[in-house]
N, C-alpha and C positions, 0 to 999 in steps of 0.2 A: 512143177514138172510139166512137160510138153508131153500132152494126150493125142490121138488120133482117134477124131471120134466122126459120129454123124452131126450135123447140121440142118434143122428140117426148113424146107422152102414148101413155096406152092399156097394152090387156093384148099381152101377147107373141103375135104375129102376126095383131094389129089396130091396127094403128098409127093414130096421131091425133096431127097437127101443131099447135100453135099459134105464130100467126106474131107474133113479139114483135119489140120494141123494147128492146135489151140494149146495155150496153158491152161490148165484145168481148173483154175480157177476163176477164170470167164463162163458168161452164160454160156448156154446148151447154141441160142441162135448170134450170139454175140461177136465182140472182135476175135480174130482168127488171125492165124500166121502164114499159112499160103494153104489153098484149096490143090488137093489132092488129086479127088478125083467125085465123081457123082454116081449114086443108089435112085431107080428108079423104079417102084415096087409095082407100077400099076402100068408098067410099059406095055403098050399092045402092037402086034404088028412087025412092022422093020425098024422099029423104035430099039434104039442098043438098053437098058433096063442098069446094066452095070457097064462102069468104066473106071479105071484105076491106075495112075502112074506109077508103074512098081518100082521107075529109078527114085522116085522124089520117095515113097513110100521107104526103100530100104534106107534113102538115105536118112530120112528121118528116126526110123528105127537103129541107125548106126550113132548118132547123135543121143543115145537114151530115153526115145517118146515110148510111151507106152500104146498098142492099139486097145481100144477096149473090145470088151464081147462080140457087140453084134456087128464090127470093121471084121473082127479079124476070121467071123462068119465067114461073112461078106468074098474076104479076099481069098479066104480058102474056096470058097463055091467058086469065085473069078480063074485061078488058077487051073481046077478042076476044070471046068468048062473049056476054057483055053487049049486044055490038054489031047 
């Protein structure tokens, strides 16, 4: 099954998310299907923190990917913000 999850990047206590399109049963930081969009929790400044391709995302989701928890968080706060 094709999951839409996070992906964590970065140096050790700067974390940096990238939000990918994986089968779920690959690692957590492992091979991937196309990158999404990117989570940036420790963004300061004029630094964008969240980004997310909502055409590639629906379309994924049109294709039967599941998002997990804390994406579909994510994308609801993205949205909201947006708004």
């Amino acid at each position: 099954m094709v999951v839409i999850r996070l992906s964590r990047g970065g140096a050790k206590k700067r974390p940096f998310f990238n939000i990918v399109a994986t089968d779920s049963r690959n690692r957590r930081d492992g091979r991937f299907i196309e990158r999404v969009g990117f989570y940036n929790p420790v963004a300061s400044g004029a630094e964008t923190s969240l980004s997310v391709n909502a055409e590639r995302l629906a379309y994924w989701q049109q294709q039967g990917a599941q998002l997990s928890p804390t994406v579909a968080r994510l994308v609801k706060q993205g949205a909201k913000a947006a708004a």
